[in-house]
C-alpha positions, 0 to 999 in steps of 0.5 A, a space after each residue: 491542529 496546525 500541519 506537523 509531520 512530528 505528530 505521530 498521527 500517522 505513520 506509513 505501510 511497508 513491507 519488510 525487504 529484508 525478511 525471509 518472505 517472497 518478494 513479488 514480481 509484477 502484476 501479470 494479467 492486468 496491464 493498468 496496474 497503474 490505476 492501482 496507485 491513483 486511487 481508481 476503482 477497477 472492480 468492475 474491470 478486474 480479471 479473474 486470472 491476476 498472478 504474481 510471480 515469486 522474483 526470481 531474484 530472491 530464489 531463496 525467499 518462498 515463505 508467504 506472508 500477510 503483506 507480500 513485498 511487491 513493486 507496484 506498491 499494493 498491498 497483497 494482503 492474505 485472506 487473514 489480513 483481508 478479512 481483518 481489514 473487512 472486520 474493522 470497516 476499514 472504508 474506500 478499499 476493494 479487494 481484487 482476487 491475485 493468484 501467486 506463484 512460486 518460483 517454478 510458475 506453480 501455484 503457491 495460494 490463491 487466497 491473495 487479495 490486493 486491497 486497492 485503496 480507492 481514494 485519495 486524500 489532499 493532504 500533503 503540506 506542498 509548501 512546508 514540504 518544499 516539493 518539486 512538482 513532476 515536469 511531466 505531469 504536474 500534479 505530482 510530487 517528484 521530491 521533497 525536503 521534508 514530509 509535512 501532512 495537514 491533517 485537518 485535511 485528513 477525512 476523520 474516517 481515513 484509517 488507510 489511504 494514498 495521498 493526493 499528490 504522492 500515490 507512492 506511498 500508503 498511510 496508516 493512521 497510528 492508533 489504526 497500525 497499533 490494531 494491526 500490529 497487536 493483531 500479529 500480522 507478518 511483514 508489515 513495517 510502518 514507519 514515521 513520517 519524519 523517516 
C-alpha cells in the first residue's frame, strides 16, 4: 500500500478536554517522565509512589475516567480499560501503577495505570509530510504540512504505538479504536489523520 494519511487505517488517541472529567496535573514522583514519550521501558525504575494531582485549574472537573486528560501525554488508563488492553494482547506496553489525587491533595483512586507504550514505529512519511526538523535535536519533527504514514512500515502487530520521529502523538489502529469504542469506555476521542 503506497503512503496515504486518507486511508483511515489509523487514527490517533485523545482524551476529551471539553468533558466534565478531571483533568490532570504532571506527574509527581518520577521526574524522566520524558522517557514516557520516547518509547522507553522504566518498569525496572518505576516508584511505588507515582501521583497525579487533579489541575486546579479545572476545580470543577473531579469525575473519573477511563482515560484521564493529562499533559505528559500518556495514557492514564482505569483498571477497566488496563485490563481490557491486557484481554486483547495488545503488545510493547507496561503498565506503571500512578495514584490520583483530588483537588484537596486527597486520594481519589489508586487503581490507575499509565500504559507506556514501549516502542516506537518509523513510520511517518518525513517527505511527503514536508517536515521541519527540530533545530535542537534533529531527530524530531517541530512541524509539518501534512501527516502522511507509510504503513508499510507499520509492524502488522502494532494496535498502539508512538511514532519514531513525532512521540507526541499516540496511534490507534482503526479497526482496533472500533473494539475500544463499542467497549463503552469513557473519554477517549481519536481522530483521523488528516485532522
Amino acid at each position: 500500500m503506497a503512503p496515504n494519511s486518507d486511508t483511515g487505517n489509523y487514527l490517533t488517541w485523545d482524551a476529551d478536554a471539553q468533558s466534565n472529567y478531571c483533568v490532570l496535573k504532571y506527574l509527581e514522583g518520577f521526574p524522566d517522565d520524558y522517557k514516557l514519550m520516547k518509547g522507553d521501558s522504566v518498569a525496572g525504575e518505576w516508584p511505588d509512589d507515582v501521583r497525579m494531582r487533579m489541575n486546579p485549574t479545572f476545580k470543577k472537573q473531579i469525575k473519573l475516567s477511563d482515560n484521564l486528560l493529562n499533559p505528559v501525554n500518556v495514557i492514564v488508563a482505569s483498571k477497566s480499560l488496563c485490563d481490557f488492553l491486557r484481554d486483547k494482547k495488545v503488545p510493547n506496553i507496561e503498565y506503571l501503577p500512578v495514584t490520583i489525587l483530588n483537588h484537596k491533595g486527597k486520594v481519589a483512586s489508586k487503581d490507575y495505570c499509565i500504559a507506556n507504550l514501549i516502542t516506537t514505529q518509523d513510520c511517518i512519511d518525513t517527505e511527503q509530510s514536508e517536515v521541519t526538523w527540530n533545530e535542537i535535536n534533529p531527530h524530531y519533527i517541530s512541524s509539518m504540512k501534512r501527516l502522511v504514514v507509510n504503513e508499510n512500515k507499520i509492524a502488522k502487530n502494532a494496535m498502539l504505538f508512538r511514532a519514531e520521529h513525532l512521540k507526541t502523538l499516540i496511534f490507534i489502529r482503526a479497526d482496533f479504536a472500533a473494539t475500544v469504542t463499542a467497549a463503552g469506555f469513557t473519554n477517549i476521542k481519536f481522530w483521523p489523520l488528516s485532522d
